[in-house]
C-alpha positions in Angstrom: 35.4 -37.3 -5.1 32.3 -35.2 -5.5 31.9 -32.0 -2.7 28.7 -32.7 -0.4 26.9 -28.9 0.3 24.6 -29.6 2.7 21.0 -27.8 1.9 19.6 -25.4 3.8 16.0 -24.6 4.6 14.0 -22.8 2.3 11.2 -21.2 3.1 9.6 -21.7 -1.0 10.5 -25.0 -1.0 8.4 -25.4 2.4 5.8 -23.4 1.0 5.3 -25.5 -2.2 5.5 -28.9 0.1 2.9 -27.2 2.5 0.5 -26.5 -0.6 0.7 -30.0 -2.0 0.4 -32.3 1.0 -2.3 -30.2 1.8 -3.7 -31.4 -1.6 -2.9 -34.8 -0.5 -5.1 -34.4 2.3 -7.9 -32.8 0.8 -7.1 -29.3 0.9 -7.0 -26.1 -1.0 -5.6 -23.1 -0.5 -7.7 -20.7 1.5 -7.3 -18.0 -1.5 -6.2 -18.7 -5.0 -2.2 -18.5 -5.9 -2.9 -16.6 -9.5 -3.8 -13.1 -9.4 -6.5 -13.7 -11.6 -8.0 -15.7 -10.5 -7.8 -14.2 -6.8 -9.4 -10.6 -8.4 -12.1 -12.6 -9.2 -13.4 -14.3 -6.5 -12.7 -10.7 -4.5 -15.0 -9.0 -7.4 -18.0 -11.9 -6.3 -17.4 -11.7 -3.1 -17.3 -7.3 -2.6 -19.9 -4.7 -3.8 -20.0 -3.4 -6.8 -18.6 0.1 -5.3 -15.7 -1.6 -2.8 -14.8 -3.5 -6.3 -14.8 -0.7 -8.4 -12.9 1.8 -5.8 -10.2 -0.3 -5.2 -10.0 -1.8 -8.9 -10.5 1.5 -10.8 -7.8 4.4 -12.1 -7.7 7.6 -13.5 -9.4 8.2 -16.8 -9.2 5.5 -19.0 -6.7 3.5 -17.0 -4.4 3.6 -19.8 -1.6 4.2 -16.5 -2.7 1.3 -15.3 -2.4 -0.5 -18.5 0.9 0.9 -18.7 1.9 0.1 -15.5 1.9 -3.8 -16.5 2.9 -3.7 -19.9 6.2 -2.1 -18.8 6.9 -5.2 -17.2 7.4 -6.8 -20.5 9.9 -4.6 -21.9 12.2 -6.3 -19.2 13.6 -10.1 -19.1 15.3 -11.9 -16.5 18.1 -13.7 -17.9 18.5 -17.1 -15.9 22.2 -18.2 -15.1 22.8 -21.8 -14.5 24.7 -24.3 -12.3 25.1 -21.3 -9.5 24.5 -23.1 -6.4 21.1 -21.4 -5.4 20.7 -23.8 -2.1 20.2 -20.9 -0.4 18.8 -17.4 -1.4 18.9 -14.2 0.4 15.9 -12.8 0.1 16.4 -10.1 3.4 16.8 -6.4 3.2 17.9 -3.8 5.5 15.9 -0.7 5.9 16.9 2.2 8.2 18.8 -0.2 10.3 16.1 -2.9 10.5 16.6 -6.4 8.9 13.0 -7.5 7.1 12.6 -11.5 5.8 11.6 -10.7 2.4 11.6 -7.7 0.0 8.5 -6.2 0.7 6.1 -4.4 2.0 2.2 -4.6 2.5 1.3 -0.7 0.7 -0.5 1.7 2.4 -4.4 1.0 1.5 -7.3 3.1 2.6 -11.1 1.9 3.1 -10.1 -1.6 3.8 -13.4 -2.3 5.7 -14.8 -1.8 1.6 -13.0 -5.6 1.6 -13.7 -7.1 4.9 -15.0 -5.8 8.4 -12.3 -6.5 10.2 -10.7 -4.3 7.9 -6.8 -3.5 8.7 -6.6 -5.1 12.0 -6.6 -8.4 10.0 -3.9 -7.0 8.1 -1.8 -6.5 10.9 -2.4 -9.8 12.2 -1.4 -11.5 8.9 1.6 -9.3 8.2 3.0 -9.8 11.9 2.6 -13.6 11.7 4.7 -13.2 8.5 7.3 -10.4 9.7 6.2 -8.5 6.5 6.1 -4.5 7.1 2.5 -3.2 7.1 2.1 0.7 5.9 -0.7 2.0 8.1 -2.4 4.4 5.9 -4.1 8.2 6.8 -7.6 6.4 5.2 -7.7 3.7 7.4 -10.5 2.0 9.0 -8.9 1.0 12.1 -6.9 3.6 14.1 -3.2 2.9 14.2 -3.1 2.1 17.8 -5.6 -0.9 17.2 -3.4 -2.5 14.5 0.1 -1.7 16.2 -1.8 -3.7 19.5 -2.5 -6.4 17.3 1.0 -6.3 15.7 2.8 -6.5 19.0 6.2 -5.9 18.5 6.4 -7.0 14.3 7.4 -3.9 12.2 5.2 -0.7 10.9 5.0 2.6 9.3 2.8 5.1 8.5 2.1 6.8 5.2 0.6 10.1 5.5 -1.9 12.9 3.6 -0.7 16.1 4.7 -4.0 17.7 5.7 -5.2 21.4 5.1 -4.9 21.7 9.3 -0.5 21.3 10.0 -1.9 20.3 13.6 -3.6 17.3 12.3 -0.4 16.3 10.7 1.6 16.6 13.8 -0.9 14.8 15.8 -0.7 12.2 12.9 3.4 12.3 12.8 3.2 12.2 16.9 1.0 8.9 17.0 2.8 7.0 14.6 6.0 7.5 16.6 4.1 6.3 19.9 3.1 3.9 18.4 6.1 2.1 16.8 6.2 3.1 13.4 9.1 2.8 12.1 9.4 5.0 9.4 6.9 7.9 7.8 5.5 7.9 4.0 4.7 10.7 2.8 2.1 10.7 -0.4 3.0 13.4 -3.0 1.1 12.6 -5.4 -2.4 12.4 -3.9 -3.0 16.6 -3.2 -6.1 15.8 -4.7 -8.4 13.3 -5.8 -7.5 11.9 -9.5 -10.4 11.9 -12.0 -11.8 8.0 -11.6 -14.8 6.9 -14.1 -15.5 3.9 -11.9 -16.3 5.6 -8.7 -17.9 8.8 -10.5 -20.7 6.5 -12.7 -21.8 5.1 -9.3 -21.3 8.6 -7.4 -19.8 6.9 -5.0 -16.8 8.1 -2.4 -16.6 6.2 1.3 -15.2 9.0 3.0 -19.0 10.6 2.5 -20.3 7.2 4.6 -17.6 8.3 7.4 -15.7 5.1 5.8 -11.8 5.4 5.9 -11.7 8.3 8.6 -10.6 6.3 11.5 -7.4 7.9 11.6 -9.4 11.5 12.0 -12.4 10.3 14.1 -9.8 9.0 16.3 -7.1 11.9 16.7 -7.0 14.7 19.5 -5.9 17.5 16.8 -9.0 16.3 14.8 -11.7 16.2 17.1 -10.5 19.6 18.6 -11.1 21.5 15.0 -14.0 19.5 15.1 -15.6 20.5 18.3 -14.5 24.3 17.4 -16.1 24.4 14.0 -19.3 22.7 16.1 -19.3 25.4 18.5 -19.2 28.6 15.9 -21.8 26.6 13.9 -19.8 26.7 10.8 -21.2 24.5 7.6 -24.2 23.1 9.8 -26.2 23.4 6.6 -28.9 20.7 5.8 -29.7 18.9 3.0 -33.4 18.0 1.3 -33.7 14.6 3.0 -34.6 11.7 0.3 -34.9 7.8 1.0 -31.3 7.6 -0.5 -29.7 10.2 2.1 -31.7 8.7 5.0 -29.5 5.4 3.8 -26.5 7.1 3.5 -26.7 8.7 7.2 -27.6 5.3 8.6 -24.8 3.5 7.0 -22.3 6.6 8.3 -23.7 5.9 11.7 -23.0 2.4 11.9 -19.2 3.2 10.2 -18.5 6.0 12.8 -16.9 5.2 16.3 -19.8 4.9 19.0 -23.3 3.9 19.6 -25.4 4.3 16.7 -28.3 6.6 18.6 -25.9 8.6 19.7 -24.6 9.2 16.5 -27.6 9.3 14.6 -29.2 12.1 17.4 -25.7 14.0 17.5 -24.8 14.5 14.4 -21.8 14.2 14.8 -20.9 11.5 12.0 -22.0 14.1 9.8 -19.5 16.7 11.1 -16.8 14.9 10.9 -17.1 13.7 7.5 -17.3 17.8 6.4 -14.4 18.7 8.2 -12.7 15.8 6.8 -13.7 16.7 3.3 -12.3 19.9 4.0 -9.1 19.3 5.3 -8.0 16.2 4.3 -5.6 17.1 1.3 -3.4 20.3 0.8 -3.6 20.5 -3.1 -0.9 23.9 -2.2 1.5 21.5 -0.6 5.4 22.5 -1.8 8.7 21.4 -1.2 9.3 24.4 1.1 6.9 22.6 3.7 9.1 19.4 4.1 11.4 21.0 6.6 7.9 21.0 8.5 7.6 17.5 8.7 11.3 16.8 8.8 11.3 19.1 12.1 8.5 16.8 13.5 10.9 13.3 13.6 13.9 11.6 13.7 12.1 9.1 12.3 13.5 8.2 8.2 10.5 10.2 5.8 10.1 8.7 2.1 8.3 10.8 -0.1 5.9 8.2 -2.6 4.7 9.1 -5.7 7.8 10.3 -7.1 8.8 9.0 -10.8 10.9 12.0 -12.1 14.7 11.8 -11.3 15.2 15.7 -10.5 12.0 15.5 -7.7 14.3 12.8 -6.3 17.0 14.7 -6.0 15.6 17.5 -4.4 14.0 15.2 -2.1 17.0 14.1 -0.5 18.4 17.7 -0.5 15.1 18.3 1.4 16.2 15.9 3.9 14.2 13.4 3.1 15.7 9.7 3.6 14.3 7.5 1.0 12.1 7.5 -1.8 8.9 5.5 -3.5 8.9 5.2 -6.8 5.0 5.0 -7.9 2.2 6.5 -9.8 -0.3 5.6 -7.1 -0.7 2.5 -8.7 -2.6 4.6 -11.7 -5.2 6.1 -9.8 -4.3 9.6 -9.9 -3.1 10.8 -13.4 -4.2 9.1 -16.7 -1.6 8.6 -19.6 1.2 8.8 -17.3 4.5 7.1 -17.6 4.4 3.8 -16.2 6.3 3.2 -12.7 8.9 0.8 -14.0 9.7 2.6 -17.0 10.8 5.6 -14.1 12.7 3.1 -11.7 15.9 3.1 -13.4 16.1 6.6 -13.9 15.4 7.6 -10.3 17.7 5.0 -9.2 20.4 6.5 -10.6 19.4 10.3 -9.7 20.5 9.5 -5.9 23.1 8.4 -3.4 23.8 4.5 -3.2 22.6 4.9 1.0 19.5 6.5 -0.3 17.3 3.3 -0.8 14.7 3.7 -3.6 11.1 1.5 -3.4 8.8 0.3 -5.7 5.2 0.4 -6.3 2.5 0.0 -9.0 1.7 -2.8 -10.9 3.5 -5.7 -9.1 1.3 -8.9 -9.7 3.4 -11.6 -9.3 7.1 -12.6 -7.3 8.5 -12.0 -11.1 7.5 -9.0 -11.5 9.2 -7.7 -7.6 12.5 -9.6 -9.0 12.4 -7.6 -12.1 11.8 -4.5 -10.3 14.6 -5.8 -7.6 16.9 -6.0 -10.6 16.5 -2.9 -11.8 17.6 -1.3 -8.8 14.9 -1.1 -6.0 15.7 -1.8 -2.4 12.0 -3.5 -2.0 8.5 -3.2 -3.4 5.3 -2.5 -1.7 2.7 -4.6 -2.5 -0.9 -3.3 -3.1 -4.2 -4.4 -4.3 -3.5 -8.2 -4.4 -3.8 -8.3 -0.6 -6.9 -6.3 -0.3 -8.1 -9.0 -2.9 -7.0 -12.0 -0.5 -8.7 -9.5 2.4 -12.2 -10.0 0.7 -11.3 -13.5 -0.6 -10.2 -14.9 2.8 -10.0 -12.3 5.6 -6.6 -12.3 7.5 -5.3 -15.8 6.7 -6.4 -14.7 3.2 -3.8 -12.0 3.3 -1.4 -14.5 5.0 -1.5 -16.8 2.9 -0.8 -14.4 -0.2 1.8 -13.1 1.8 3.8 -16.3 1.5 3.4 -16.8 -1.9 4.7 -13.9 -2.7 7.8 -14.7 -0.3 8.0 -18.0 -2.0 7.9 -16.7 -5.3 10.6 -14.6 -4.5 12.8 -16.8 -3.3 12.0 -19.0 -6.4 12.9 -16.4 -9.0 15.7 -15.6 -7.7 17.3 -19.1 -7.4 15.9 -20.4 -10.6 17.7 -17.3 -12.2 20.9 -18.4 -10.3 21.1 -15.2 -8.3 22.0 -16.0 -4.2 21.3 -12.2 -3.5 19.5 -9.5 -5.8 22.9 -7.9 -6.6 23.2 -11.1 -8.7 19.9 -10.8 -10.7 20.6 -10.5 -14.9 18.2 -8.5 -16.5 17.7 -7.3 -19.9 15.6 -5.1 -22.0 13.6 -6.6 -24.5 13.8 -4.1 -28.0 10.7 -2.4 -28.8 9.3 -4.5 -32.0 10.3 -7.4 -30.0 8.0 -6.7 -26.8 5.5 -4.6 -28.7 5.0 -8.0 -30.7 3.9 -10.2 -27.7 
């Protein structure tokens, strides 16, 4: 006599159904499901500068390029007949229990996609129970998108700024405000060299765009008001009918009324002193016991794709690390994050959970870098393309696709958890060939 199993839910399957009986009632999906497709309709919908900032690498974007092709050097290897009613996609971080294996990456000047910028972020990733990374270049203070997140999870990525103050301030905030870890960006101690943005001369942060974080912090304002009171850098430039736009449009982006701005100046100021102080190009490993002394709270340093720099991370106290190249925005002709995962993987303690970013583009490709040893991946400009394309139920939407895909992937390779996934590596005339 044949066992009966009796199915449990699953959340793909119910995503799938709630995609086609919308069909059968006329409609689409808010954003499309293939990437694609998706970067496309953000690149109609955005300016030509938003596009090209968040689209654009370093140099030639030959680490961008290398980025995906790594993903084909690597094959899942399905296993059949395993009973996949019911997948685990869950992971524990830090003590906390997340629905699916990722995170929404940290992503600054998201009011270049839509104006309600990260708030609908927060909304869509709390609906969803999907971690958001608040990031330093944000165009919604922290406190506005953990109000709007109630009690659904968040952290905070930081830039370590010239001024240690500001990066207490920073550390102190996220902590009130219920993050729930810190990131710490390693790789980002300056600008990388990016084509895109330089042929149009264009940078937000000089349109007071991404500085919510600063315009909004106590430690901020104070160097602020002190460099406004000893006069320093008050320096004007020749006004032209392009620099007359640029000061309107940084008076609309800064917090307040826009005749106050525009007769105080202070939009201005603030976008100098950020420029400033916002990276610490001198940053070493020596200043980690810094940060570490400011929270309890678990640090992961991101941007880290050499083994030894993740060893000495977790001898530096540090809790858990981000594999990424900054998704190739910062260093041209660099190794591609996938091809570093393994490696780093195996460079620390089992407890010492290891994260993924760069390149991920489908639910396949955060399996494959789930097999090869990350705890979760973050995922990065496909939501800020759903953002543009559909605003927050845009990014919701993506969200569950990528949850569903997931679970797919998983089950249709016969794996129940990840420590079940197969994966091999494709030889190099094989993949080279495809």
């Amino acid at each position: 006599m044949a066992r009966e199993f009796p199915e449990r839910s699953s959340f793909a399957r119910g995503r799938q159904s709630e995609i086609f009986l919308g069909g059968v009632a006329g409609s689409r999906p808010v954003v499309p499901v293939d990437h694609k497709k998706l970067k496309e309709k953000a690149r109609h919908i955005m300016s030509r500068e938003a596009f090209a900032y968040v689209a654009g690498g370093a140099g030639a974007e030959q680490t961008m390029r290398a980025n995906r092709e790594a993903f084909r050097r690597w094959q899942l290897r399905p296993a059949m007949l395993r009973n996949a009613s019911h997948v685990d996609t869950s992971v524990r971080l830090f003590g906390k229990v997340y629905p699916a294996r990722f995170l929404l990456a940290p992503i600054g000047v998201l009011e270049m996609a839509h104006q309600r910028a990260d708030r609908a972020v927060a909304e869509a990733a709390a609906a969803e129970g999907i971690p958001f990374v608040f990031s330093s270049q944000a165009s919604v203070p922290m406190e506005a998108c953990a109000a709007a997140m109630g009690s659904a999870p968040r952290w905070f990525q930081l830039y370590w700024s010239t001024n240690n103050e500001v990066v207490r301030s920073f550390v102190s905030r996220a902590q009130a405000c219920g993050c729930e870890a810190i990131v710490l960006t390693v790789d980002t101690t300056m600008l990388g060299w990016r084509p895109r943005d330089l042929d149009l001369a264009y940078l937000p942060f000089l349109r007071a765009k991404g500085i919510a974080q600063y315009s909004s912090d106590p430690a901020f304002k104070a160097m602020l008001a002190r460099e406004d009171h000893t006069g320093a850098d008050n320096s004007r430039s020749a006004l032209t009918l392009a620099s007359l736009r640029t000061l309107f449009h940084m008076c609309r982006a800064y917090p307040g009324s826009f005749l106050k701005n525009l007769f105080s100046g202070e939009p201005r100021r603030a976008v100098q002193t950020f420029i400033r102080t916002y990276s610490r190009p001198s940053l070493t490993w020596d200043d980690l016991s810094f940060l570490r002394s400011l929270t309890e709270l678990p640090i992961l340093l991101k941007g880290i794709t050499h083994p030894e720099d993740a060893k000495r991370a977790v001898d530096s106290g540090m809790n858990g690390i981000i594999v990424s190249n900054h998704g190739g925005r910062q260093v041209d002709n660099a190794l591609a994050a996938l091809d570093s995962l393994p490696s780093v993987v195996n460079a620390v303690p089992p407890d010492v959970p290891v994260l993924f970013d760069s390149g991920i583009r489908s639910g396949a490709d955060m399996v494959t870098a789930l097999a090869l040893g990350a705890r979760a991946v973050l995922l990065g400009r496909p939501y800020v393309y759903a953002l543009a394309a559909g605003g927050s139920a845009g990014v919701r939407e993506t969200i569950r696709n990528y949850r569903a895909s997931i679970e797919l992937t998983m089950g249709l390779c016969g794996a129940r958890s990840v420590d079940e996934l197969q994966i091999q590596r494709v030889p190099q005339a094989e993949w080279q060939g495809r």
